[in-house]
C-alpha positions as CSV (number, residue, x, y, z in Angstrom):
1,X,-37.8,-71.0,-16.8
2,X,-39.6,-74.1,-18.1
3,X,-43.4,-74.2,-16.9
4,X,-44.7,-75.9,-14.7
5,X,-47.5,-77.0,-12.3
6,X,-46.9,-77.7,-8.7
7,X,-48.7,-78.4,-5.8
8,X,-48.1,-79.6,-2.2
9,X,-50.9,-80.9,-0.8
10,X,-49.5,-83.0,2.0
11,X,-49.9,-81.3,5.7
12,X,-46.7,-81.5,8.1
13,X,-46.9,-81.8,11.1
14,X,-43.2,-80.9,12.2
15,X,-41.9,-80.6,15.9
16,X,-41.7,-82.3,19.4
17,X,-44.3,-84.6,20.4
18,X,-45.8,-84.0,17.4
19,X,-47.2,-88.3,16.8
20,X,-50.0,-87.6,19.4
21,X,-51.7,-85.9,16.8
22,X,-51.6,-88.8,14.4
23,X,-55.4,-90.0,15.3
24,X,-57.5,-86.6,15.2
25,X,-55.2,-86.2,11.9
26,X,-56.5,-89.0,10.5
27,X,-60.1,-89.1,12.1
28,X,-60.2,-85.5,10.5
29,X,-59.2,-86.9,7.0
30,X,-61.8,-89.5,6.7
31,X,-60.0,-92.7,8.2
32,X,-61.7,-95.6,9.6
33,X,-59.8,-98.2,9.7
34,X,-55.7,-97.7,9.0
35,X,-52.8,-100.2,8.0
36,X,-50.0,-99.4,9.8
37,X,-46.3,-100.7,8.4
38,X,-43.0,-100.3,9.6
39,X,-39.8,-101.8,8.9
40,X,-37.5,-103.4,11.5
41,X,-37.7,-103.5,15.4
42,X,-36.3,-100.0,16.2
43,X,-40.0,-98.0,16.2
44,X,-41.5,-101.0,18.5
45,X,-38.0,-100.7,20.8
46,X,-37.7,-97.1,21.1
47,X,-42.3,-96.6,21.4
48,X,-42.3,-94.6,18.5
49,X,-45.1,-97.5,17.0
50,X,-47.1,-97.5,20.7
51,X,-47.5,-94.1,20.2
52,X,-49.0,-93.9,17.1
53,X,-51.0,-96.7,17.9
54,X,-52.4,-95.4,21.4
55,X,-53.3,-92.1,19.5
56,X,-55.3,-94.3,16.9
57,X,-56.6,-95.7,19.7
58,X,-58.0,-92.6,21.8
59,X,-59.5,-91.4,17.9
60,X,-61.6,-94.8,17.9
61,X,-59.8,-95.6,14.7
62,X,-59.3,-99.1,13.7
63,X,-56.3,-100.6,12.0
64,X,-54.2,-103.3,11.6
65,X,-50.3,-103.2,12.1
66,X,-47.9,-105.0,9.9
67,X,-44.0,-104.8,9.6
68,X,-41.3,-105.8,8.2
69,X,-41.1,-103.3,5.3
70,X,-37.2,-103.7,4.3
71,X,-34.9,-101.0,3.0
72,X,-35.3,-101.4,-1.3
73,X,-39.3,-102.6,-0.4
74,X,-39.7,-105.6,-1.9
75,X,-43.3,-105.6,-4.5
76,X,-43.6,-109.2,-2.6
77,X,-44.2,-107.4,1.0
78,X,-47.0,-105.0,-1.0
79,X,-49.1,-107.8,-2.8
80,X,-49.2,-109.2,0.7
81,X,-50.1,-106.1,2.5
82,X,-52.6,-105.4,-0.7
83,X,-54.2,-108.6,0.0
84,X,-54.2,-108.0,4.3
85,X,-55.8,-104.3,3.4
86,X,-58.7,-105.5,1.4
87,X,-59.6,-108.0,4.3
88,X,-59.6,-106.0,6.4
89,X,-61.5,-103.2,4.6
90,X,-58.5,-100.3,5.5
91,X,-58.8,-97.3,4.0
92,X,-55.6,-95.2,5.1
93,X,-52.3,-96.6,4.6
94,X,-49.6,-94.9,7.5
95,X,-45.9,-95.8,7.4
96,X,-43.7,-95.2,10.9
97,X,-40.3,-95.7,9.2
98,X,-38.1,-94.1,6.6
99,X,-38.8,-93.5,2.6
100,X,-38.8,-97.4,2.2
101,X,-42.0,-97.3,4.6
102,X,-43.5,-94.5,3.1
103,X,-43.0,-96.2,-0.5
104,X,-44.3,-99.8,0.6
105,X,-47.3,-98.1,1.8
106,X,-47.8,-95.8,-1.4
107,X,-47.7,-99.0,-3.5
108,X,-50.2,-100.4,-1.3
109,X,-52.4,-97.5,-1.8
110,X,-51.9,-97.6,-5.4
111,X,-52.2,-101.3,-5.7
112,X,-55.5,-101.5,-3.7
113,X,-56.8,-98.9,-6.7
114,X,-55.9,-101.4,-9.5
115,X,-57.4,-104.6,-11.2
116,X,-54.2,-106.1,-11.8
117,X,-51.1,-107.1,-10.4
118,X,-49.2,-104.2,-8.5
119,X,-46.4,-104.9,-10.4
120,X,-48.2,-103.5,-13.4
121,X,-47.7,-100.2,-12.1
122,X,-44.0,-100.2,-12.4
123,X,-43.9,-101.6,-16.2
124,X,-42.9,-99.5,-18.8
125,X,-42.2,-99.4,-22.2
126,X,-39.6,-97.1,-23.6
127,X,-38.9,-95.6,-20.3
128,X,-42.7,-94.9,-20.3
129,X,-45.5,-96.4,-17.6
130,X,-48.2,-98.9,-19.2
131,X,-50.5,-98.1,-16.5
132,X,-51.1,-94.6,-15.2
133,X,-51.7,-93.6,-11.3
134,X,-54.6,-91.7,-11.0
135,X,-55.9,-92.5,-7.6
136,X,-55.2,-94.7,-4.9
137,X,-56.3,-94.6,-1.0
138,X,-54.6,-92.0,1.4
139,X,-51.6,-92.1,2.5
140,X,-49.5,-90.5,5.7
141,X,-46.4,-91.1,7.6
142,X,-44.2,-90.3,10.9
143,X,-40.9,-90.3,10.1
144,X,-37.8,-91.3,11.5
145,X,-35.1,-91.3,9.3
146,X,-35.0,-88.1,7.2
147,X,-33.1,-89.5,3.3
148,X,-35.7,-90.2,0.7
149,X,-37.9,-87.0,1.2
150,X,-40.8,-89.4,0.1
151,X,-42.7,-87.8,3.0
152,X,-43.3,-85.1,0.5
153,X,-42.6,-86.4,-2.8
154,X,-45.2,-87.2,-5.7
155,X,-42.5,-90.5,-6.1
156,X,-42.0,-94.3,-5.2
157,X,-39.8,-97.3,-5.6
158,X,-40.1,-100.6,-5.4
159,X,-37.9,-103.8,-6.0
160,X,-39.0,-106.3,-7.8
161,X,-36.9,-109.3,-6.3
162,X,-37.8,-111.9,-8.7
163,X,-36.9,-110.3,-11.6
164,X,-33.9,-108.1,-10.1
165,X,-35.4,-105.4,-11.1
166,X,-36.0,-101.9,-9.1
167,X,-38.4,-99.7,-10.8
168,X,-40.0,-96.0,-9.5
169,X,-43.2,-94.3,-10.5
170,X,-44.2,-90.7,-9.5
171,X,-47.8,-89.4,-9.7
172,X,-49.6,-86.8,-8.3
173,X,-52.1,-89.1,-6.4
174,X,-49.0,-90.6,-4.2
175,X,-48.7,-87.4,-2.2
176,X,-48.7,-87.8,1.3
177,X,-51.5,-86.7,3.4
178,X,-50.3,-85.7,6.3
179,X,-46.7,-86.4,7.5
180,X,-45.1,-85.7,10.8
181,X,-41.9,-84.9,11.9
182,X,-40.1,-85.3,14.9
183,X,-36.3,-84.4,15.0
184,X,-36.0,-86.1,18.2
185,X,-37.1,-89.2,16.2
186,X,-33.7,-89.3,14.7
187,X,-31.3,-88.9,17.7
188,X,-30.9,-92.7,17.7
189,X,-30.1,-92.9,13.8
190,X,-26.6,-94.8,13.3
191,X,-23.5,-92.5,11.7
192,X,-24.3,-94.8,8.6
193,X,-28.0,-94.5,8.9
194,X,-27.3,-90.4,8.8
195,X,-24.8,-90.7,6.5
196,X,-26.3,-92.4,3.9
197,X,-29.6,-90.0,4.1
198,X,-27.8,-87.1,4.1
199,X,-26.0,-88.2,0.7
200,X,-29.8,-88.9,-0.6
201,X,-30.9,-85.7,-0.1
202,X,-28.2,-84.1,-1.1
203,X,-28.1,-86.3,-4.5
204,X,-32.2,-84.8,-4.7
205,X,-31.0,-81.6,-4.7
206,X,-27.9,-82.4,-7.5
207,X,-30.6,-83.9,-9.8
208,X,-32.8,-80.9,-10.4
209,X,-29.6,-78.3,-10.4
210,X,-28.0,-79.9,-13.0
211,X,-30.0,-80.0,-16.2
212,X,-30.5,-78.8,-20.0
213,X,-32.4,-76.1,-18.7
214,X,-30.9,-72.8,-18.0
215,X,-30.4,-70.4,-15.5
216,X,-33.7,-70.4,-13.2
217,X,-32.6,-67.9,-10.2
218,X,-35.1,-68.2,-7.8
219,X,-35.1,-72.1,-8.6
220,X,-31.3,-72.4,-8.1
221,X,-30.8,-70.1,-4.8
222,X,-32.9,-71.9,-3.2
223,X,-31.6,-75.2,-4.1
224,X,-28.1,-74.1,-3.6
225,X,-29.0,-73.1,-0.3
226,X,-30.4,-76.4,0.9
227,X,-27.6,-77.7,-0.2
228,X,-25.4,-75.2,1.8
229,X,-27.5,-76.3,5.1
230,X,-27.1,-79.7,4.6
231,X,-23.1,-79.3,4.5
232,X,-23.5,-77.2,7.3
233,X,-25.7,-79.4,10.2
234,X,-24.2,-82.7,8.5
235,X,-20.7,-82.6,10.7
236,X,-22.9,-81.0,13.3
237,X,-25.5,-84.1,13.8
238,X,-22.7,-86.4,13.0
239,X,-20.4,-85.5,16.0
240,X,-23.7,-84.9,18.4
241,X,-26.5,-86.7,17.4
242,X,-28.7,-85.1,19.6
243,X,-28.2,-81.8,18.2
244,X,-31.5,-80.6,17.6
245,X,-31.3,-77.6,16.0
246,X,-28.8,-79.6,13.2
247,X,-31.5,-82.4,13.2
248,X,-34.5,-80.4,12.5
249,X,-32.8,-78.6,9.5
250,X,-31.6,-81.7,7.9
251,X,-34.9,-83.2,8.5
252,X,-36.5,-80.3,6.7
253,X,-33.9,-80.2,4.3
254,X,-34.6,-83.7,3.0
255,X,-38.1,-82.7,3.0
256,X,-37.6,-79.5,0.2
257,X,-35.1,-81.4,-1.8
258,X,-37.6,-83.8,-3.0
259,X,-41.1,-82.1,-3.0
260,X,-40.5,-80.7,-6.0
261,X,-39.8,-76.8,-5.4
262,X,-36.2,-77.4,-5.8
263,X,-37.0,-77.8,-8.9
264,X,-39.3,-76.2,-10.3
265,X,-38.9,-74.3,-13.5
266,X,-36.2,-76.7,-15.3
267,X,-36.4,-80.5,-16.3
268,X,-34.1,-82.1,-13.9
269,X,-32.0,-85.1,-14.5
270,X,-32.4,-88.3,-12.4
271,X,-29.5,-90.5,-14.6
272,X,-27.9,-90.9,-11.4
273,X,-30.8,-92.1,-9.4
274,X,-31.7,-94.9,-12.2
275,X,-27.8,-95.8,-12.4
276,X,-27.6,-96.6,-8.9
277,X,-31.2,-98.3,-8.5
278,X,-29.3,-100.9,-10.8
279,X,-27.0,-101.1,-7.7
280,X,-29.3,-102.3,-5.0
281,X,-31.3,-104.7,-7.5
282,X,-28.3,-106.7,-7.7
283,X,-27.8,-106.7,-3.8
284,X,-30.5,-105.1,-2.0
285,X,-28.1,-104.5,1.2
286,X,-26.8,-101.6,-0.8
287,X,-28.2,-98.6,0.7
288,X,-29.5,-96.0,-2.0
289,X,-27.4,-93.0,-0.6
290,X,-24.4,-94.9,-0.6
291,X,-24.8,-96.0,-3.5
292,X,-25.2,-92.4,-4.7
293,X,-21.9,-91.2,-3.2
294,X,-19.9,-93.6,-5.8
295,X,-22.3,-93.1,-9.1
296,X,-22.6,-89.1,-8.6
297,X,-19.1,-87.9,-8.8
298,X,-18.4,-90.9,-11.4
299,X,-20.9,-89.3,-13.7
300,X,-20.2,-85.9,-12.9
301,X,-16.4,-86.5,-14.2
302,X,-18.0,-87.8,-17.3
303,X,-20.5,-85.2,-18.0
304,X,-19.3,-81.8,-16.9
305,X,-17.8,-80.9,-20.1
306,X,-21.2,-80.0,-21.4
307,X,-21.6,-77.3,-19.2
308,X,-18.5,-76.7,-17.6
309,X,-19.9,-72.9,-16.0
310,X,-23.0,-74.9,-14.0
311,X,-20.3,-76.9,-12.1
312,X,-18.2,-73.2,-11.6
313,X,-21.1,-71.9,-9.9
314,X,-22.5,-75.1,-7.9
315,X,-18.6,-75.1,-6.4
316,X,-18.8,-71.4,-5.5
317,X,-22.1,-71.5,-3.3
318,X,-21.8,-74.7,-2.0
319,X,-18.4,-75.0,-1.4
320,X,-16.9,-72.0,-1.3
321,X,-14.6,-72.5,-4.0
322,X,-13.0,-69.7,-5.4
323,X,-12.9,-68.9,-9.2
324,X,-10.1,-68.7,-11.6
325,X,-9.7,-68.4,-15.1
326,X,-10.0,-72.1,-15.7
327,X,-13.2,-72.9,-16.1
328,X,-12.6,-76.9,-16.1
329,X,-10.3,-76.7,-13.4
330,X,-12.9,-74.9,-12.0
331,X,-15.7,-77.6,-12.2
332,X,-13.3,-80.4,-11.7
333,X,-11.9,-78.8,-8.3
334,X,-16.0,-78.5,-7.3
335,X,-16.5,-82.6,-8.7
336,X,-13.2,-83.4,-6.4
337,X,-15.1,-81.3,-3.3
338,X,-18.4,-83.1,-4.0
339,X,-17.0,-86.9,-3.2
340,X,-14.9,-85.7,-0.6
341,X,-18.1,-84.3,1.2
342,X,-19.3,-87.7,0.6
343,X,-16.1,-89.4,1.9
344,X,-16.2,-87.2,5.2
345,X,-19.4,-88.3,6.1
346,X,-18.5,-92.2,5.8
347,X,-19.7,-92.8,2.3
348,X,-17.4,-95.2,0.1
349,X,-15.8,-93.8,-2.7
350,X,-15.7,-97.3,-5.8
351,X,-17.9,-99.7,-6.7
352,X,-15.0,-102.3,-5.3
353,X,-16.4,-101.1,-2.0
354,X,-19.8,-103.1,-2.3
355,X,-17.9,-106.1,-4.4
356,X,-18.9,-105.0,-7.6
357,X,-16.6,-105.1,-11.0
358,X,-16.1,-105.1,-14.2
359,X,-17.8,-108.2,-14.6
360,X,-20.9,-107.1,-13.6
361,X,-21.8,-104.0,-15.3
362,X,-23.2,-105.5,-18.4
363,X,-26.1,-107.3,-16.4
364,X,-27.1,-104.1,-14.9
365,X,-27.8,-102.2,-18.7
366,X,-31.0,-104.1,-19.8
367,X,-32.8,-103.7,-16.5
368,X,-31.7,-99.7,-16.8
369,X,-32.8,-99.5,-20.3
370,X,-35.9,-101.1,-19.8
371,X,-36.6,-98.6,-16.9
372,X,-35.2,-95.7,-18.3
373,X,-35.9,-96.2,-22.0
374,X,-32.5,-96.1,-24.7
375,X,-31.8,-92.4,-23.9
376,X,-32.2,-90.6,-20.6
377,X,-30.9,-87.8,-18.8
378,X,-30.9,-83.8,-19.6
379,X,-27.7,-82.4,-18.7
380,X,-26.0,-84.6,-21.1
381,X,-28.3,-87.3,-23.2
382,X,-27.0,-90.6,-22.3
383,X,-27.9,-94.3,-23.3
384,X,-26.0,-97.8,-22.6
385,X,-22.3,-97.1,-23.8
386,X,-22.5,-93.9,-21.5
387,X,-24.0,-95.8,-18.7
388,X,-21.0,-98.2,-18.9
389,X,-18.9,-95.9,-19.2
390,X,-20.3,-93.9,-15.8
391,X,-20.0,-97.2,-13.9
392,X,-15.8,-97.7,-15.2
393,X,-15.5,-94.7,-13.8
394,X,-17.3,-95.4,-10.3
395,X,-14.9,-98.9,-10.4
């Protein structure tokens, strides 16, 4: 076990009914005046947005409501909300959405801390941020479609659409406040909608189990058993949406899987994540966990060989695979299992599926290794050949 500091700071607020607490919440946390953004039309149609802003209301808070956020936020829709904020004199940022809320509104928070260009924050050099994050204003959430865990996460991404470019940053100081949670929130998700968050999460959890690090026991059980949960409720909230039992543990689930205690103890991996980001710069109507489903068994098939036993294991508990004396066959029978969880939800199985081929792999590997540096990864080191290789294989 690797150490490691972790803390949770973030309050959540999880349950029925639970957004009429969003204005004492926020009263109690110092807020005077609040930016509320949200992405489409959905919150405003089904009153999710009137009823955070009536409990605003009652608390005597101010704010100002903006929306539009888009799924991949755009750093264009944050310099604007930056420059609305300051005018305004806010002082909480609160996102009524999904992850791609939750990260527009920590890059507001972040960019109203900072001299410069929001953008700044996203530069790095050699895989490394220029500028660090060490404060920005508050931040909270009510959240409706459980995926990017960002809810909970020390972690943001933003797309930089002039440049193609989609870059993430994690600091401490992006922690959410207070975040609430209301299964019943998600009843009216689309299949895709669910699918695609449920193959996010998931993907969290593969991240942090697979690394250079060794055994970590307590770390692994209780990854492997989020990951047993998801499989579990996924069919479940699939075939009855309204299931709320399977909602509120795949809810929570995305929630744990990117916090940070599913991985505590051992240097996850994230290649995956940064292969795919490459995905949705190119055409932002990629959706990250779909995305995921093709680049995650591609690069497991081209990594496993490095620790063949990991993949023996991860089959057993998650998928009930039994073992034999193989070991490879082993791992490649728990690889197969993986994309055909994906595939059962919905998820595509090649790049061909979003229209992208051979042809345009080599404009995704500067944008990578100016985000990721020339050598990332910890299960298996990997720089631009293996990159190319991994997205071949996804073809």
């Amino acid at each position: 076990m690797n150490n490691f500091e972790f803390c949770s700071p973030t309050d959540f607020v999880f349950g029925k009914g639970v957004a009429i607490q969003v204005g004492p919440k926020l009263k109690a946390l110092g807020a005077t005046c609040v930016m509320v953004q949200y992405g489409g039309g959905s919150v405003v149609r089904n009153g999710i947005l009137e009823t955070v802003t009536k409990s605003l209301d009652e608390a005597g808070l101010k704010y100002i409501v903006k929306g539009g956020v888009r799924a991949n936020p755009e750093v264009t829709f944050v310099r604007e909300a930056i420059v609305e904020a300051r005018e305004a004199g806010v002082d909480f940022l609160f996102a009524v959405g999904g992850g791609s809320v939750m990260d527009s509104c920590k890059a507001t928070a972040a960019g109203l801390c900072h001299d410069g260009d929001v953008w700044d924050l996203f530069v790095k050099k050699d895989g490394a941020p220029v500028y660090p994050i060490d404060e920005c204003l508050p931040v909270g959430m009510v959240l409706t479609i459980p995926a990017a865990g960002s809810e909970g996460s020390d972690s943001m991404v933003i797309t930089n659409e002039e440049l193609g470019m989609k870059s993430g940053r994690g600091a401490e100081a992006l922690r959410s406040k207070v975040s609430f949670m209301d299964p019943t929130y998600t009843f009216t998700l689309s299949p895709e909608q669910t699918a695609a968050g449920i193959t996010d999460m998931f993907a969290h959890l593969l991240e942090r189990f697979f690394s250079e690090t060794g055994n970590v026991p307590i770390t692994d059980n209780l990854n492997l058993s989020i990951m047993k949960t998801i499989r579990a409720c996924a069919p479940r909230v699939l075939e009855n949406p309204e299931d709320y039992e399977a909602r509120a543990n795949i809810m929570w689930a995305a929630t744990l899987a990117h916090n940070g205690l599913a991985g505590m103890g051992r240097a996850g991996d994230w290649a995956c994540h940064a292969i795919e980001h490459e995905l949705s710069a190119i055409d932002a109507s990629i959706p990250h966990g779909a995305g995921l489903a093709v680049i995650f068994p591609a690069w497991m098939q081209y990594v496993y060989k490095e620790n063949p036993e990991r993949f023996v294991l991860y089959g057993q508990e998650v998928f009930g695979i039994s073992r034999t004396d193989d070991v490879e066959a082993d791992a490649r029978r728990a690889i197969e299992a993986t994309q055909l969880f994906f595939i059962s939800l919905g998820m595509p199985a090649r790049l061909a599926d979003f229209n992208i081929h051979e042809e345009d792999i080599e404009g995704m590997i500067p944008t990578l290794i100016a985000n990721k540096g020339e050598i990332f990864g910890s299960f298996k080191k990997i720089g631009a050949d293996d990159a190319r290789a991994i997205y071949r294989i996804a073809l």
